[in-house]
C-alpha positions in Angstrom: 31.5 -17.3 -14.2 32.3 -18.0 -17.9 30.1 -16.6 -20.3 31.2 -19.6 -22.8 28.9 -22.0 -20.7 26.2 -20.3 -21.8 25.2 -20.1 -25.7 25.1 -17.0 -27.3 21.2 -16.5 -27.8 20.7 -17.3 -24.0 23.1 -14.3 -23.6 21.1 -12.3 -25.5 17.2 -13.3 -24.3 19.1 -11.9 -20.8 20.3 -9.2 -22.1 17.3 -8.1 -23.8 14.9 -9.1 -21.3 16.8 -7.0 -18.9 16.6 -3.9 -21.5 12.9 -4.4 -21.0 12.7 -4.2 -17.7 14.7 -1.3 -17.4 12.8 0.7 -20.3 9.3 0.0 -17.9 10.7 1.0 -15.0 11.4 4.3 -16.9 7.9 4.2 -18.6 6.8 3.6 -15.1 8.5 6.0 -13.3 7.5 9.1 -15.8 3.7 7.7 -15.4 4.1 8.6 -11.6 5.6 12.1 -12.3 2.7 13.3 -14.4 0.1 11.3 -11.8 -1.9 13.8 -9.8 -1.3 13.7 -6.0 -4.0 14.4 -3.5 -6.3 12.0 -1.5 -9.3 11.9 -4.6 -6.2 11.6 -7.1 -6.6 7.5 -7.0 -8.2 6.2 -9.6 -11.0 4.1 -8.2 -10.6 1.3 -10.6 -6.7 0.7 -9.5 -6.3 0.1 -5.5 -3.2 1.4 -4.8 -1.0 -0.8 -2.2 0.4 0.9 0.8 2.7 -1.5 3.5 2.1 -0.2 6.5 4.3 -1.8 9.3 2.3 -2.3 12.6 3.8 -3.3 15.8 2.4 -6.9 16.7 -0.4 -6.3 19.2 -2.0 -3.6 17.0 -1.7 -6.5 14.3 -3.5 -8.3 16.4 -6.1 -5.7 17.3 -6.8 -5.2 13.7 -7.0 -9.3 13.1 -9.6 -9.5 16.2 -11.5 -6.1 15.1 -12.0 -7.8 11.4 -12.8 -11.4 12.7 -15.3 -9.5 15.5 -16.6 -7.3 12.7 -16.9 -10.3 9.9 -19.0 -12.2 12.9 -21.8 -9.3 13.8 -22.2 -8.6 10.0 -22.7 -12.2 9.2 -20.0 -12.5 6.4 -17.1 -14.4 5.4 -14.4 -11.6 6.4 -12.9 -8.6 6.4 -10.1 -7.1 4.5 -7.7 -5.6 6.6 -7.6 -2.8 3.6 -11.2 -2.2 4.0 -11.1 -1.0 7.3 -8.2 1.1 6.5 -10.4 3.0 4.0 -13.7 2.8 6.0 -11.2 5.2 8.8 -9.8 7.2 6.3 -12.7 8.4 4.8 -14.4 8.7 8.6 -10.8 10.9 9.4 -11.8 13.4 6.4 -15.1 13.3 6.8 -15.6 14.4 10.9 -13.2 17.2 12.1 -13.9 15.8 15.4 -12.5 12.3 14.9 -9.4 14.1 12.6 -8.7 16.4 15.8 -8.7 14.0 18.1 -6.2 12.0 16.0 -4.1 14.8 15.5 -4.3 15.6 19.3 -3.3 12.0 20.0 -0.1 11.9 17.5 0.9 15.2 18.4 1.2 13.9 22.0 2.9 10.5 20.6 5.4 12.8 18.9 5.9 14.6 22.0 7.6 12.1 23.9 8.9 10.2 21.0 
């Protein structure tokens, strides 16, 4: 590529654009060092993404649940994220339902 298609200032908007982005991704990144970690560490007025990769039938299971759900509670629908929270905070709030799950993984990890 030569530069000389390109005028000089359009260089420079890249250039300097590109400086920006870099210099948040630092801001960014020293943000996250001094966050504190932990699961009440979330500030409750920032949801927090988190991809989770799910193999296609429990996709499905979670698309029915929330469509089945939605239905007996007489709404619109739910978010997929909401049921994620509603089990987490069940997980840390009943030992039983946390053993179980460890029970179950640790057997998953067994003969993985």
């Amino acid at each position: 590529m030569d530069l000389g298609e390109y005028p000089l200032d359009h260089c420079w908007d890249v250039a300097v654009t590109s400086a920006r982005i870099d210099a948040a991704r630092i801001d960014a990144a020293r943000i996250d060092e001094n966050r504190p970690t932990g699961i009440n560490s979330a500030s409750p007025e920032r949801a927090v993404q988190l991809p989770i990769e799910l193999a296609p039938a429990m996709q499905r299971l979670l698309m029915n649940w929330c469509r089945d759900t939605a239905h007996r509670l007489q709404v619109r629908g739910i978010a997929r994220g909401d049921v994620i929270e509603a089990l987490l905070e069940h997980l840390v709030s009943d030992e039983r339902a946390a053993s179980a799950v460890r029970e179950r993984l640790a057997r998953q990890l067994a003969t993985s």
